[in-house]
SELO-645899 format. One record per residue (C-alpha): residue in three letters; chain; x, y negated, z negated. Coordinates in steps of 0.05 Angstrom, whole numbers, padded with zeros to 5 digits. Each point is the difference from the previous one (the first is absolute). Layout:
BEGIN
{r Ala; c A; x X; y Y; z Z}
...
# end
This chain:
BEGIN
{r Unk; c A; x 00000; y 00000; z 00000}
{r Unk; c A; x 00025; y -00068; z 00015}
{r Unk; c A; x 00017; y -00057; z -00052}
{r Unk; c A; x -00068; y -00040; z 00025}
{r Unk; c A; x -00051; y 00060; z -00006}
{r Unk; c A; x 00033; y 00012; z -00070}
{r Unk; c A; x -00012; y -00071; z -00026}
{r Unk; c A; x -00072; y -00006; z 00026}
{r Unk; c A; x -00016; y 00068; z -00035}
{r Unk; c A; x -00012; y -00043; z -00069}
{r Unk; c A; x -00037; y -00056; z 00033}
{r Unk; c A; x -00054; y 00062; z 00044}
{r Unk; c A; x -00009; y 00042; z -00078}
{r Unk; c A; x -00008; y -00079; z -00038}
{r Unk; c A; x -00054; y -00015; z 00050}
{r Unk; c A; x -00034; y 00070; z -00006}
{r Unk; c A; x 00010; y 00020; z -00062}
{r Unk; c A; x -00029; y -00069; z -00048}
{r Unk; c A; x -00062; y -00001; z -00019}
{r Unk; c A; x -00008; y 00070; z 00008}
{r Unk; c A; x -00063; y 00024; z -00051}
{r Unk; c A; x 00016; y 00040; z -00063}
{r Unk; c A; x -00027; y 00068; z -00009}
{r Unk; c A; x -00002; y 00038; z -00065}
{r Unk; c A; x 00030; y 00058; z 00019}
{r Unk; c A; x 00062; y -00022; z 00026}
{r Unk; c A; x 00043; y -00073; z -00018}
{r Unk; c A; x 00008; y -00057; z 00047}
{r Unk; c A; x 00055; y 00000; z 00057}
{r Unk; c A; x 00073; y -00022; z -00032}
{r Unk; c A; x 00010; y -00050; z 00068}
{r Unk; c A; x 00073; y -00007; z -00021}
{r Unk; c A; x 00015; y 00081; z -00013}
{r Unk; c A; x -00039; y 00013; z 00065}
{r Unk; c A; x 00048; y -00045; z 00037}
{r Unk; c A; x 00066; y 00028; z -00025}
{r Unk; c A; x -00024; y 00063; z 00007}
{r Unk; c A; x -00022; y -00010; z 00073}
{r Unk; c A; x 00067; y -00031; z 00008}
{r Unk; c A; x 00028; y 00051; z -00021}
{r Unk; c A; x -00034; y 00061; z 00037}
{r Unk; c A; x 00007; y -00053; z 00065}
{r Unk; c A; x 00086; y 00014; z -00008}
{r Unk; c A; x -00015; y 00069; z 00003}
{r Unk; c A; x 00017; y 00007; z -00082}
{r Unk; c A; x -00029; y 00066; z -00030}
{r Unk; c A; x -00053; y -00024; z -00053}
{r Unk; c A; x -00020; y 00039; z -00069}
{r Unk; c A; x -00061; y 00044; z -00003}
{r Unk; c A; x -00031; y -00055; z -00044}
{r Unk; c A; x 00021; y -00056; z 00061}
{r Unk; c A; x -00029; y 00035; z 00049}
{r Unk; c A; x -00063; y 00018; z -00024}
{r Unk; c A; x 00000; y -00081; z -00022}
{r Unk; c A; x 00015; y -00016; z 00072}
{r Unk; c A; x -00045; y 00043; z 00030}
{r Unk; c A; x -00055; y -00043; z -00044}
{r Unk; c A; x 00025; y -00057; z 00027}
{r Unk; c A; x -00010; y 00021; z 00075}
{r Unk; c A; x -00062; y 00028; z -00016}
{r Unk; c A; x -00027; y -00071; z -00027}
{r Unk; c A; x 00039; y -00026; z 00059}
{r Unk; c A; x -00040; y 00038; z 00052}
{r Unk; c A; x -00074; y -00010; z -00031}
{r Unk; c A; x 00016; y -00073; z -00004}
{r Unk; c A; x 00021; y -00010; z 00071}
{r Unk; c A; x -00067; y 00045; z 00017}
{r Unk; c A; x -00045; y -00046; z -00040}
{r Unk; c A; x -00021; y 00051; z -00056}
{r Unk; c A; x 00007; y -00006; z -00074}
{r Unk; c A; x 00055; y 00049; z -00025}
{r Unk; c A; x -00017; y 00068; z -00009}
{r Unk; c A; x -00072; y -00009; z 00042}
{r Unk; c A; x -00016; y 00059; z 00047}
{r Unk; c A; x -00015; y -00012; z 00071}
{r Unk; c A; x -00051; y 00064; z 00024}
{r Unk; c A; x -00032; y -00002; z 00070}
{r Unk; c A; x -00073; y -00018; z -00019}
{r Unk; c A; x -00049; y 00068; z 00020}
{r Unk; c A; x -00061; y -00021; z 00047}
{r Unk; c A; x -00069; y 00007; z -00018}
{r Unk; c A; x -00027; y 00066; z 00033}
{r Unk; c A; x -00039; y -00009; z 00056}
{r Unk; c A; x 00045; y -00068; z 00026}
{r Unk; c A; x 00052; y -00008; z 00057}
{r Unk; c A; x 00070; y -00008; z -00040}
{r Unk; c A; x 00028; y -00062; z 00015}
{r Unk; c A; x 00062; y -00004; z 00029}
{r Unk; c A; x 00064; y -00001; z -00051}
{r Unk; c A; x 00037; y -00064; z 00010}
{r Unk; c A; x 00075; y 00009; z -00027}
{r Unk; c A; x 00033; y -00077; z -00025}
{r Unk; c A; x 00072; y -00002; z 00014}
{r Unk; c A; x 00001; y -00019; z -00078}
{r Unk; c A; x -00029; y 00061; z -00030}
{r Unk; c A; x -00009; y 00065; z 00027}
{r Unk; c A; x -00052; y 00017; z -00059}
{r Unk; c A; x -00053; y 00010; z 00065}
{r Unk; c A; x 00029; y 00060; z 00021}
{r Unk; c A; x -00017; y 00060; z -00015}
{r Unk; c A; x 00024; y 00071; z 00018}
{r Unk; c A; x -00021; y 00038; z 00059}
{r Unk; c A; x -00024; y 00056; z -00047}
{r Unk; c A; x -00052; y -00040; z -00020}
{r Unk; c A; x -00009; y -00059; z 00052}
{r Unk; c A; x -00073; y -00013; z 00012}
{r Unk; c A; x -00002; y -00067; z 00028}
{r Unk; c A; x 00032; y -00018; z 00071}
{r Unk; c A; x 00076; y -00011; z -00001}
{r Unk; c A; x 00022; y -00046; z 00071}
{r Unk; c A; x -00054; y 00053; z 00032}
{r Unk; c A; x 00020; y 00061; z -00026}
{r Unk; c A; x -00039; y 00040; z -00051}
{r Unk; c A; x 00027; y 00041; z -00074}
{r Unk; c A; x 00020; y 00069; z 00006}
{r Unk; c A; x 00072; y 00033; z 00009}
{r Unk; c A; x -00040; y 00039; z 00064}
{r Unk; c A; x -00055; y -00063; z 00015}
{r Unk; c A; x -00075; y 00000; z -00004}
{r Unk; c A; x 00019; y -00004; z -00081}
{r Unk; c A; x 00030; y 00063; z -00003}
{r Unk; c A; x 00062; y 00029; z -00045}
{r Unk; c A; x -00005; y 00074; z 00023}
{r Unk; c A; x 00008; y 00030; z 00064}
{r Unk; c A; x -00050; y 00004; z 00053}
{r Unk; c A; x -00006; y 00081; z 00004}
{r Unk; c A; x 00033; y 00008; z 00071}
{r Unk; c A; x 00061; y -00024; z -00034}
{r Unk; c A; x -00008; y 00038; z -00062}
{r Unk; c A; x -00005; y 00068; z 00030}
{r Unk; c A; x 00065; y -00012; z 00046}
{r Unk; c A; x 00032; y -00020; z -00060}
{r Unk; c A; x -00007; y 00063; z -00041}
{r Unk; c A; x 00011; y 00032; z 00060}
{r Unk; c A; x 00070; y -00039; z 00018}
{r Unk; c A; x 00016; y 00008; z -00079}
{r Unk; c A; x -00009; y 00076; z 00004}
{r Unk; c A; x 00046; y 00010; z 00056}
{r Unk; c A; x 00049; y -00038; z -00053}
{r Unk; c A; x 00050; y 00061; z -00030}
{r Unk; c A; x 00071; y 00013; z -00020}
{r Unk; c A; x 00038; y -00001; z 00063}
{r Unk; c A; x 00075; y 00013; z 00015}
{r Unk; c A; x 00050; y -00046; z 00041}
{r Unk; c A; x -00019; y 00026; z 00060}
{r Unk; c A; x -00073; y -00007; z -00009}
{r Unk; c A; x -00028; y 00063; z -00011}
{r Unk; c A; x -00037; y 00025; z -00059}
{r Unk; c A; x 00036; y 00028; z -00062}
{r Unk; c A; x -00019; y 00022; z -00070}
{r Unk; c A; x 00066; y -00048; z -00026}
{r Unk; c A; x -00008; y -00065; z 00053}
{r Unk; c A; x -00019; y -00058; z -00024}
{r Unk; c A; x -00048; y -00059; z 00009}
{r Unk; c A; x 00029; y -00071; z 00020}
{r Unk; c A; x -00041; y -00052; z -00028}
{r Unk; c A; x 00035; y -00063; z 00030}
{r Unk; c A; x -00016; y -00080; z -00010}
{r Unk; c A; x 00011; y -00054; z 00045}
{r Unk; c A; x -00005; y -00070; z -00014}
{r Unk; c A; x 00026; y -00069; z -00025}
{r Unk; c A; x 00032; y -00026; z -00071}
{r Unk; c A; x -00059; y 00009; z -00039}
{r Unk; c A; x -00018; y 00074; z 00014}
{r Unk; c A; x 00080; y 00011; z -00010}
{r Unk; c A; x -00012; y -00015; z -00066}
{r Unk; c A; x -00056; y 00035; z -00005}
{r Unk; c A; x 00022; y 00064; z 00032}
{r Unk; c A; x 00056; y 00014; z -00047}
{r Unk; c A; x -00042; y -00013; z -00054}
{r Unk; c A; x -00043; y 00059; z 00028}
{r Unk; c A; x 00050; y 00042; z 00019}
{r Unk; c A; x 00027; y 00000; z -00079}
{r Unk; c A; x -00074; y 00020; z -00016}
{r Unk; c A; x -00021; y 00041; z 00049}
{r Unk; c A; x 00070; y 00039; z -00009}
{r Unk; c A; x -00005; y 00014; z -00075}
{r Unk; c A; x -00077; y 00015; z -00002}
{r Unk; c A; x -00016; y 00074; z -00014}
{r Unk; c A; x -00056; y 00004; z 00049}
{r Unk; c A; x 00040; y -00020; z 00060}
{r Unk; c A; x 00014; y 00053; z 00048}
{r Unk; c A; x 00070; y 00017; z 00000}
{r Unk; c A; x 00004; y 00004; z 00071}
{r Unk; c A; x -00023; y -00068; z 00018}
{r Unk; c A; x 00057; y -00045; z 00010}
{r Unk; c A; x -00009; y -00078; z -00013}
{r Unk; c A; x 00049; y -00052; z 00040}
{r Unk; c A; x -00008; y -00074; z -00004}
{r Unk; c A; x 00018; y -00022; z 00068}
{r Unk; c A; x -00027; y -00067; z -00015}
{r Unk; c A; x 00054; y -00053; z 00014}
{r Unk; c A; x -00005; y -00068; z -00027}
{r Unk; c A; x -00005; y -00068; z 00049}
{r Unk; c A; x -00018; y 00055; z 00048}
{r Unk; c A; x -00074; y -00025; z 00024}
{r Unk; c A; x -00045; y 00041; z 00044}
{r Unk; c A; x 00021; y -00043; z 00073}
{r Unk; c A; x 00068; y 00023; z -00020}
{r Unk; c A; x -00019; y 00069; z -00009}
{r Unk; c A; x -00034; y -00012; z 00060}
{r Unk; c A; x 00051; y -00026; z 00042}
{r Unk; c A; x 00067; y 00044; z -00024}
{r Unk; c A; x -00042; y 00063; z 00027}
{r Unk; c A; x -00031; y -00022; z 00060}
{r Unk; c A; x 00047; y 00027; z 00047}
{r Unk; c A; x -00053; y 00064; z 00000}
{r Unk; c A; x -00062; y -00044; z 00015}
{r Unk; c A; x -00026; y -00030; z 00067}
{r Unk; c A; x 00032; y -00059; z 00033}
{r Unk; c A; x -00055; y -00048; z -00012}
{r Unk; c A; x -00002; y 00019; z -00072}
{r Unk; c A; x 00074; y -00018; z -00004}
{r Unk; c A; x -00005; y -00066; z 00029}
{r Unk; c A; x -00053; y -00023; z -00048}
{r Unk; c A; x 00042; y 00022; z -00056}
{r Unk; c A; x 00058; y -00037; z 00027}
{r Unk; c A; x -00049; y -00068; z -00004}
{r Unk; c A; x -00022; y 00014; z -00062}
{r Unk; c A; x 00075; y 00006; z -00036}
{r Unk; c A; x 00016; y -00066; z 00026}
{r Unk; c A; x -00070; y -00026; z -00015}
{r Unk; c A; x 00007; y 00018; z -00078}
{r Unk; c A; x 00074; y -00013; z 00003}
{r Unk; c A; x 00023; y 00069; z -00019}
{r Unk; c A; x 00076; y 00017; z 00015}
{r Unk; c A; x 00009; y 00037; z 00058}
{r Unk; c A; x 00077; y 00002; z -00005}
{r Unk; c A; x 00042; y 00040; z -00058}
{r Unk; c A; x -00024; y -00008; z -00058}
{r Unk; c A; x 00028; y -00019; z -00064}
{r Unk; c A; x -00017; y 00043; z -00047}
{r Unk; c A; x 00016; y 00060; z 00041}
{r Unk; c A; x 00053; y -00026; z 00043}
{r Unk; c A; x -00041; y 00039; z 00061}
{r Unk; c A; x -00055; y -00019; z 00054}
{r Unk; c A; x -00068; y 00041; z -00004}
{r Unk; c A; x 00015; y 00028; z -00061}
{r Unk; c A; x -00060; y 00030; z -00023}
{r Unk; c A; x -00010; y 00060; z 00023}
{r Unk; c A; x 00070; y 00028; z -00004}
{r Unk; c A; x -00005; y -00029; z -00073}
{r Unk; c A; x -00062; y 00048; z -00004}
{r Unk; c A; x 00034; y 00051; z 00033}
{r Unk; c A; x 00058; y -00001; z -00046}
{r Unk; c A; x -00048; y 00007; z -00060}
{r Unk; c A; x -00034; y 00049; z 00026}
{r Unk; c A; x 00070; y 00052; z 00006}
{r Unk; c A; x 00026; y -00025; z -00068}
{r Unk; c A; x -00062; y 00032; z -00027}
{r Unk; c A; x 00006; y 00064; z 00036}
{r Unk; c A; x -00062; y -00015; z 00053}
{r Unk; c A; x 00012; y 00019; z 00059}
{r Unk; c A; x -00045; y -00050; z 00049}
{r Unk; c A; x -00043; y 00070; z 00028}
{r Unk; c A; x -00027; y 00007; z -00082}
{r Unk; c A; x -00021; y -00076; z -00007}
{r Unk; c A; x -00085; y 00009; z -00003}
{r Unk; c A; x -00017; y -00057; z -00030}
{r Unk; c A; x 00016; y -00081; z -00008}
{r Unk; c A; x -00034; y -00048; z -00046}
{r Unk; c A; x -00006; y -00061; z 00032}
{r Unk; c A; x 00005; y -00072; z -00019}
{r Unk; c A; x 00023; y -00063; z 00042}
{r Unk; c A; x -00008; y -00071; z 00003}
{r Unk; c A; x 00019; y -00057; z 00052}
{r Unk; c A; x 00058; y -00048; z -00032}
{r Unk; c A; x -00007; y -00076; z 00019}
{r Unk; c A; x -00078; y 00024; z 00021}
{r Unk; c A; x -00015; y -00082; z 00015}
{r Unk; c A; x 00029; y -00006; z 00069}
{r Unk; c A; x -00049; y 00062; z 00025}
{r Unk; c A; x -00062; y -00041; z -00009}
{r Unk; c A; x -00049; y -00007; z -00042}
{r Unk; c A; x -00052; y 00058; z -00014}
{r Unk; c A; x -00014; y 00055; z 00037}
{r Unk; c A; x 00065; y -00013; z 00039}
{r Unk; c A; x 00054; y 00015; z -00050}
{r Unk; c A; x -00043; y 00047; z -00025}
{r Unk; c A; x -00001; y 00040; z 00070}
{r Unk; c A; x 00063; y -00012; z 00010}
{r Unk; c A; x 00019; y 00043; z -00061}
{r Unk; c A; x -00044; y 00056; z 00031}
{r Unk; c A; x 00026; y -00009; z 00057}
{r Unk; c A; x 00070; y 00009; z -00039}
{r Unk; c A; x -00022; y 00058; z -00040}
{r Unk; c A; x -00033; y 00046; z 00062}
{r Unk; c A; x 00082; y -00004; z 00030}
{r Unk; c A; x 00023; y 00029; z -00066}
{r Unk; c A; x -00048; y 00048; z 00005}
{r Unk; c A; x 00021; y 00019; z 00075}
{r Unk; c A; x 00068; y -00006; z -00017}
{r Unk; c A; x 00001; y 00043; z -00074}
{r Unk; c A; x -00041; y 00055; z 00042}
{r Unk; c A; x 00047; y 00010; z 00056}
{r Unk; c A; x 00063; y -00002; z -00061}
{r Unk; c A; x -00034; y 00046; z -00038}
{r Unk; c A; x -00039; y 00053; z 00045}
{r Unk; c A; x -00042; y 00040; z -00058}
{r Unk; c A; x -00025; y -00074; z -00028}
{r Unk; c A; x -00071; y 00018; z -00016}
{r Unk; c A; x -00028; y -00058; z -00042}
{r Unk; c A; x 00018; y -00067; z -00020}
{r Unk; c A; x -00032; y -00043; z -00064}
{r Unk; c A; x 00003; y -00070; z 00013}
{r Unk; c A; x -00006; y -00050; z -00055}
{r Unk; c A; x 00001; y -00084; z 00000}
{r Unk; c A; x 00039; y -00043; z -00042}
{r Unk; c A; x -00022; y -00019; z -00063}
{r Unk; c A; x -00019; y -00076; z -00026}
{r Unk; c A; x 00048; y -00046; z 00033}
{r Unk; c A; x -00035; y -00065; z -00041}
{r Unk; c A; x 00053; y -00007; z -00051}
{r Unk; c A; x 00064; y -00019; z 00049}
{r Unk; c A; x -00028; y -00060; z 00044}
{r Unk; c A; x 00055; y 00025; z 00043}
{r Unk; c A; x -00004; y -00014; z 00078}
{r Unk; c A; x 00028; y 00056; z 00012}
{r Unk; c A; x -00013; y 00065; z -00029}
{r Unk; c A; x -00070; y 00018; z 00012}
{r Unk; c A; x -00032; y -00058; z -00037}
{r Unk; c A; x -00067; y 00001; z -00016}
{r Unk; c A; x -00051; y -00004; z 00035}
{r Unk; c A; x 00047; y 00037; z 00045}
{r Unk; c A; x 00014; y 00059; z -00040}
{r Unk; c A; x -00077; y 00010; z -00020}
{r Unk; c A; x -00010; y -00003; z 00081}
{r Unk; c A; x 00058; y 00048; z 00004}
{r Unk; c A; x -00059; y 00051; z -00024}
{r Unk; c A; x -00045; y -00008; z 00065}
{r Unk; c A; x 00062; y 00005; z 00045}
{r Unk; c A; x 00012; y 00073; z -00036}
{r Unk; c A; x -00078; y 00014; z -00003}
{r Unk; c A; x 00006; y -00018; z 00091}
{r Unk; c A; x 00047; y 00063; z -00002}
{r Unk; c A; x -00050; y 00052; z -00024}
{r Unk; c A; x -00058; y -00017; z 00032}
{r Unk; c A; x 00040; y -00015; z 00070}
{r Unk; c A; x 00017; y 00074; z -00005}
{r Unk; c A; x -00074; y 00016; z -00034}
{r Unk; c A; x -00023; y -00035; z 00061}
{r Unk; c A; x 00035; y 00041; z 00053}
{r Unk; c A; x 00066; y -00049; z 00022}
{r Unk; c A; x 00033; y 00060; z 00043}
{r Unk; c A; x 00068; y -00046; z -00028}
{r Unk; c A; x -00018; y 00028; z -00068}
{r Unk; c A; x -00023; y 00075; z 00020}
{r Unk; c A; x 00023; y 00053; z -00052}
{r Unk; c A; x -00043; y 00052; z 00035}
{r Unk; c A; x 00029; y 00040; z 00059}
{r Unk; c A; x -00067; y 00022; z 00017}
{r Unk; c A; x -00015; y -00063; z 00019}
{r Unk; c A; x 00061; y -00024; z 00038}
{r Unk; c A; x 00090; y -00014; z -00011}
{r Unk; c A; x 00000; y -00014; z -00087}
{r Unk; c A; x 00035; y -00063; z -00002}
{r Unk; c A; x -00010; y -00002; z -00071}
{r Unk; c A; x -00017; y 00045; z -00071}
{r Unk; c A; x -00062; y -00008; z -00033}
{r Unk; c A; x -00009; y -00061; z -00038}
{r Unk; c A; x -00034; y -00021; z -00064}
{r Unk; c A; x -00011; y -00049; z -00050}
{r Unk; c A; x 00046; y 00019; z -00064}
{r Unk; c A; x -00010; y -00044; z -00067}
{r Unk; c A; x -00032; y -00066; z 00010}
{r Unk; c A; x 00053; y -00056; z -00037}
{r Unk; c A; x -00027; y -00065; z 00002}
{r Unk; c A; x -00034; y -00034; z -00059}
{r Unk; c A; x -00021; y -00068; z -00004}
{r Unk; c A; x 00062; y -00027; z -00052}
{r Unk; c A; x -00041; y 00002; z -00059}
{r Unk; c A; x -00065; y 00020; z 00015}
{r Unk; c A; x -00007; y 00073; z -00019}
{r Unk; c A; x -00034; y 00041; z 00058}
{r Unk; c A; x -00050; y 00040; z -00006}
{r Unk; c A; x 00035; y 00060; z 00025}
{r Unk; c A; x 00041; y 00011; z -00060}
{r Unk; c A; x 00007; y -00065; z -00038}
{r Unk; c A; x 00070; y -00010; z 00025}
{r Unk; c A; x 00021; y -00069; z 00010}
{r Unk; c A; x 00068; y -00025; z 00033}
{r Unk; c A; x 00027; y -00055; z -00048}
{r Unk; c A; x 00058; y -00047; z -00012}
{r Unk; c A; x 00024; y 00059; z -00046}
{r Unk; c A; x 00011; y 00042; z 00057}
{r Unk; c A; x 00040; y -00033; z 00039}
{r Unk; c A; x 00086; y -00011; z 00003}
{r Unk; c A; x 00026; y -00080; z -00009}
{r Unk; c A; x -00012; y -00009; z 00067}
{r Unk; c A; x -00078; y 00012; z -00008}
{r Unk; c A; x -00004; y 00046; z 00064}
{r Unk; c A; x 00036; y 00070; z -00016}
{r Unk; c A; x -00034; y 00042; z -00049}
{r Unk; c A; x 00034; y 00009; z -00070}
{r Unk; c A; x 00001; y 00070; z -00052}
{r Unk; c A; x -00072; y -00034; z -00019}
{r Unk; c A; x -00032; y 00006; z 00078}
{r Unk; c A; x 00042; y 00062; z 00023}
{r Unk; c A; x -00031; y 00024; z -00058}
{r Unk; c A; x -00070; y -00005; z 00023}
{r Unk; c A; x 00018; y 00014; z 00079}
{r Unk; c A; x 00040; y 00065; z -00027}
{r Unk; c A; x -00069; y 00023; z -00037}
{r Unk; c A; x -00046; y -00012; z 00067}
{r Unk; c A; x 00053; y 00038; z 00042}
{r Unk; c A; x 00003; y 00064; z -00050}
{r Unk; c A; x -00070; y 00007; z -00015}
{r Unk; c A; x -00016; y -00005; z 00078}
{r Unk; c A; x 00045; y 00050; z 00020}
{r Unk; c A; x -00025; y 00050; z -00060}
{r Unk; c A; x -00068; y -00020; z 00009}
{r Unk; c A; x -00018; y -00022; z 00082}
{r Unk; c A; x -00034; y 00076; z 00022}
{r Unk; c A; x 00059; y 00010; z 00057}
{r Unk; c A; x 00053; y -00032; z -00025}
{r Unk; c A; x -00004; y 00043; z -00072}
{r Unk; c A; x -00007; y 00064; z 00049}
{r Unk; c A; x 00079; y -00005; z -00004}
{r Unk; c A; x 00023; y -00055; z -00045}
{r Unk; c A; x -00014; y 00045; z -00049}
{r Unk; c A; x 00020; y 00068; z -00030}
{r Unk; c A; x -00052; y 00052; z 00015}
{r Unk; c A; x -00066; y 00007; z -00053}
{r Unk; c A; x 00025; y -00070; z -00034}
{r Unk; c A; x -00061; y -00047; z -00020}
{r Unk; c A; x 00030; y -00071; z 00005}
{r Unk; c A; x 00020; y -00036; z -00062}
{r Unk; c A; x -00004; y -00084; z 00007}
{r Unk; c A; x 00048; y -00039; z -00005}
{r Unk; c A; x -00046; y -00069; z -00035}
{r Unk; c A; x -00004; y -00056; z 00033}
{r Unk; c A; x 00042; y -00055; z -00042}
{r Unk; c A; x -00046; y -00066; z -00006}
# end
């Protein structure tokens, strides 16, 4: 941070934080220990337990005064009376209290209804249900070269950004020492961070159609993503031999990877356009991955795509800002139903034509309005559960991603079919609030 943004820091928490009201549960703002210890966590300094918890008060306060709300008010999406046409949810750039997830969206979002399949729906239509339990049962221990075999093994791969890194270690470490786990199902994290889904896109699309190329070629430069080496590598196109490289250092061979969870985002989203274009630009982004991961990996039967979770907290332009990352969700919802829907670019089905892709699903839904607790499961996405830099998640929100990830796998009816060992009844992992 530069000398100027560290001495307006004071002046932006004086004129936010005075005259804040007094509540009886907790004691009013200390303006002067908020600034040092902003100060402080600006210079990168490593706070106290105590501090940070202090600070994160602080940018809590922060954040509901710059929306307009008193401290420590929810913002829930109103419910409309039966019988009425929902009105339309208007988002202010302010506070992004209107939005609500797309588990329980009722009212019209930018013309697009709630549900992580549309029409208001969370589960699969029934089509795609029974060819997922059929893909998942064709999902077994397989050797290097392929083939069936009583000691193969499963590869559960990720692929992703910085965020679902994070988050994939975190369920690796879980999944890994959990008794229910099939032995045989091998976890990698091939998630790479500053790796966004054009650049996934883009380092594999010497196996995709000319045209297809060519608009990923404008869209690097578009979103000002490096095509050259890059630095923390040192290589060009490094993501899928970095994926590749995973994959042998955990004894996968790339004929026994079956399955990929799935999340991805568009970094510096702003220059894409506004909604639906960014939006379809990341499913545009995600369906090359797809094509790309299924020619890499020839037994790929299903993929469980997620979106981001709250991006509110960082007011970053880059990143997958909100509303951005909330409209991430429809980009990834475009996905399933294009292939519900018949696009022969996203057929898994060789009765029906070349596969160009695996089977794809929603996995855990991981957006929650900030502090708002959805409906769903309560869970919220707070201040709490984010790093210094207010976009990563932190032990606190890896926490709560971890517990969705687990208890899909051991509970989602084809995915538990080999995630876990055989005659095991799940065990949950709760859901920290």
């Amino acid at each position: 941070m530069n000398p100027r943004s560290l001495f307006l820091i004071p002046l932006a928490l004086a004129a936010l934080l005075v005259s804040l009201p007094t509540f009886a549960d907790e004691p009013p703002i200390d303006v002067p220990r908020a600034k040092e210890l902003m100060q402080r966590s600006q210079r990168g300094e490593t706070l106290s337990p105590e501090d940070q918890k202090y600070l994160d008060r602080v940018k809590q306060v922060i954040h509901e005064r710059q929306a307009g709300r008193a401290p420590g008010a929810p913002g829930a999406a109103s419910t409309p009376a039966p019988g009425s046409t929902p009105k339309p949810i208007e988002v202010s750039t302010a506070d992004w209290s209107a939005l609500v997830p797309l588990t329980e969206l009722t009212a019209p979002y930018k013309g697009e209804d709630g549900g992580l399949y549309g029409g208001g729906h969370n589960d699969p239509p029934e089509s795609l249900r029974a060819a997922h339990m059929q893909e998942s049962a064709k999902i077994r221990p397989l050797n290097a070269d392929g083939m069936p075999s009583a000691d193969g093994k499963i590869g559960l791969i990720t692929i992703g950004f910085s965020n679902p890194n994070i988050e994939s270690t975190a369920f690796k470490i879980a999944a890994d020492a959990d008794p229910q786990k099939a032995a045989n199902v091998v976890i990698v994290n091939g998630c790479i961070g500053g790796r966004s889904a054009v650049m996934w896109a883009w380092d594999g699309a010497d196996v995709l159609p000319k045209a297809e190329q060519e608009r990923l070629d404008k869209e690097m430069d578009v979103v000002a993503m490096p095509k050259g080496v890059r630095k923390s590598s040192g290589k060009e196109k490094d993501t899928w031999p970095t994926l590749a490289g995973r994959i042998g250092e955990a004894g996968l061979s790339p004929k026994q990877v079956q399955v990929v969870w799935l999340k991805h985002v568009e970094a510096n989203p702003k220059p894409l356009g506004d909604f639906p274009a960014h939006a379809r630009a990341l499913q545009a982004d995600i369906t090359a991955i797809l094509q790309i991961a299924r020619i890499h990996y020839p037994n790929l039967r299903v993929v469980y795509l997620s979106s981001r979770t709250f991006g509110g907290w960082s007011g970053r332009a880059s990143g997958s800002p909100e509303p951005y990352a909330y409209e991430s969700g429809f980009g990834t919802r475009w996905v399933v139903e294009s292939q519900i829907n018949g696009d022969p670019q996203m057929n898994f089905d060789p009765a029906k034509g070349e596969v160009k892709a695996p089977l794809v699903l929603w996995g855990p839904y991981l957006w929650a309005c900030g502090n708002t607790p959805r409906k769903l499961d309560g869970m919220t996405w707070t201040l709490a559960d984010v790093r210094a830099d207010q976009l990563h998640p932190n032990d606190s929100g890896t926490k709560k991603t971890n517990a969705l990830l687990l208890n899909f796998f051991k509970t989602n009816e084809g995915a538990r079919q080999w995630f876990l060992k055989p005659g095991e009844t799940a065990q949950l992992t709760p859901l920290p609030k």
